[in-house]
N, C-alpha and C positions, 0 to 999 in steps of 0.2 A: 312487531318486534323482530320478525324473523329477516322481514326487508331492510331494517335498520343496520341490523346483524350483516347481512351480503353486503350493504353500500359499506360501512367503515371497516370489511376485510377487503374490497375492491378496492378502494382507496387506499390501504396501506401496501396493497400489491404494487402498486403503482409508485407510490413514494418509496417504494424499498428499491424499485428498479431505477433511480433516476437519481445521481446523488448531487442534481442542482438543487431538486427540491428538497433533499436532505439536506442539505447546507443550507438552506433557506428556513427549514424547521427551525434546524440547532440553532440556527442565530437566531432566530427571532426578528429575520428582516421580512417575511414573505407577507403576502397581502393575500389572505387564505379566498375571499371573492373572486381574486385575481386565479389563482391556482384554482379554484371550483371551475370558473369558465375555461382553462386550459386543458381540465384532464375530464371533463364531462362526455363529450365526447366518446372516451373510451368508457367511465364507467355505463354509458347507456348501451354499448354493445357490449360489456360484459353482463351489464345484469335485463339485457331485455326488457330495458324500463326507461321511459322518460323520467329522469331524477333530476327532480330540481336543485337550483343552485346553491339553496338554504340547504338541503339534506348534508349535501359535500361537502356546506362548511362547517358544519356540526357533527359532519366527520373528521373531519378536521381538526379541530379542536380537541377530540375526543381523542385523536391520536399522538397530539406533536410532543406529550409529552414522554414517548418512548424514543425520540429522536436527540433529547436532551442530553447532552454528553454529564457524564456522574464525575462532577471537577470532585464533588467529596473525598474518593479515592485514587483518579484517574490524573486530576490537577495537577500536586503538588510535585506528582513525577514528570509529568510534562515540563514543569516548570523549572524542574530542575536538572534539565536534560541540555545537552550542550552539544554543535555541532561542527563535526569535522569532515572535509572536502578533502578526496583525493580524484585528481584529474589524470586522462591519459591511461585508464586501464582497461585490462586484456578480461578477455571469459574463455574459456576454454572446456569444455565437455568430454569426457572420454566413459569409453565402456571400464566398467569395471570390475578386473581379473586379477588374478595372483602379480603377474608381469607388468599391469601395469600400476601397482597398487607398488612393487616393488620399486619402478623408476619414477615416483614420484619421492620416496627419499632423499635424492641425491641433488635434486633443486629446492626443496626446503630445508635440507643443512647450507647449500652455498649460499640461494636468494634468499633467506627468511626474511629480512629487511622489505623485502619486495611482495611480498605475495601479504593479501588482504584476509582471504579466507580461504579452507578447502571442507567441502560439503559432499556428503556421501547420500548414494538412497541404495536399494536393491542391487539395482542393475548399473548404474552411472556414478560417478564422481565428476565434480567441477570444482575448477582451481579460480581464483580469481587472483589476479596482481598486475602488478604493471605491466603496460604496453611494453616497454623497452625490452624486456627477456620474452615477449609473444615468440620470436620466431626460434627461440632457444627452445621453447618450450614447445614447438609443435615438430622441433627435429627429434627429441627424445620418442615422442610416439608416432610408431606406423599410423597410417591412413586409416587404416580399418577402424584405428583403436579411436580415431576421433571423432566426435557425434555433431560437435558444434565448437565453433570459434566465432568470435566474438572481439571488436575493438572500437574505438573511439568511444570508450564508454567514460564515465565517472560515478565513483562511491562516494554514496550520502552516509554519513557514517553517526548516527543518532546515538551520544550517548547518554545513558539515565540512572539516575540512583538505585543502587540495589534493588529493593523493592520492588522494581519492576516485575522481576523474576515471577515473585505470589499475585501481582497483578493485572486481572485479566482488561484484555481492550485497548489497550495501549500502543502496541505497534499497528492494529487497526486504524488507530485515531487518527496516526503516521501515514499509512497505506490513501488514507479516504481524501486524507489533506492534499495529498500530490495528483488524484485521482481526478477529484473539484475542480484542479488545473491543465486537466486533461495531458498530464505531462504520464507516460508508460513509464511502469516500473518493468525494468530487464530482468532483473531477478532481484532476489530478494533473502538475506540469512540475517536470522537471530544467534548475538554469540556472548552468551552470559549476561550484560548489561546492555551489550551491542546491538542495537538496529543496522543491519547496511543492506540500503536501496543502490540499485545499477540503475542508471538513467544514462541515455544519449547524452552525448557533451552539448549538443543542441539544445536540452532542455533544462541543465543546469542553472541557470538564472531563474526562471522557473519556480525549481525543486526548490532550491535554497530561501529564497524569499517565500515561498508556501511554509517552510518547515518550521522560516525566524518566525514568522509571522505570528503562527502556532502557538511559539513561546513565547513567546513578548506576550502576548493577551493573557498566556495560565499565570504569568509573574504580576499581572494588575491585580 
């Protein structure tokens, strides 16, 4: 029992790390004999055993239904989520102090039209908005004050029914999907109902057919 126990948490170590084979879970397209002979290999160097290809698949088995997206709660707001494309924006990073906490007011009363989001942590704030005011925006702040600049980006802008809010896994679902396309998320803010992913303009085709894609399926 104990070795059954080692192979189906070796196994899910492996599937947790690797999200083709997560997506091949959730869909239910994978060929689990096929996946035994691809990841055996590693489970025989983690568990110092020749484990045959039946154990793996009956680990297998055992596991994929933790892989299963919960449409029961997670669905209806997928499905009911609608997506908005801004192309051509800036990122912009600064330390954050008194002075520069104060000239950041003076470009979201003029640009407010323009600017996407602005996001705080401890030590940093980051503005997100159009390219077109980038160089306005990096004349207000000294050198010092800036940590990272950032352009040629584009916002994925995911929006979803309230509910989202009380509901957990949902901009993961968002995150994994773009992730399976091997397309980087630049960053990333939740804003009330708001999803918005930063992706390269290069990956935008990409992002956006991963995201329709998403919801076209939770609307079947």
């Amino acid at each position: 029992m104990l070795v059954r126990k080692n192979i189906t948490k070796s196994v899910m170590a492996i599937i947790d790390n690797d999200l083709s084979f997560q997506d091949a879970m959730q869909r239910g397209y994978c060929n689990l004999s096929g996946m035994a002979r691809i990841i055996k290999p590693t489970i025989d160097t983690i568990t110092d055993t020749d484990v045959s290809i039946e154990s793996i698949v009956t680990a297998l088995k055992r596991i994929r239904t933790y892989y299963k997206v919960p449409y029961t709660s997670v669905g209806p707001i997928i499905a009911g989520s609608k997506i908005n494309l801004r192309t051509d924006v800036a990122k912009l990073s600064i330390v954050k102090n008194k002075k520069t906490i104060e000239k950041i007011a003076k470009p979201l009363t003029e640009h407010y039209d323009s600017f996407i989001s602005v996001s705080e942590s401890i030590n940093s704030m980051t503005l997100i908005f159009d390219q077109l005011i980038l160089e306005k925006m990096k004349n207000i702040f000294n050198d010092d004050n800036i940590l990272e600049v950032e352009n040629n980006l584009a916002a994925i802008i995911v929006q979803s029914p309230e509910e989202i809010i009380k509901t957990s896994g949902c901009a993961l679902i968002f995150y994994n999907q773009l992730a399976r396309r091997h397309v980087n998320i630049e960053d990333t803010i939740s804003c009330y109902t708001d999803t918005i992913m930063l992706v390269n303009m290069n990956d935008i085709a990409k992002a956006f057919n991963a995201l329709t894609e998403l919801i076209t399926e939770s609307r079947k």
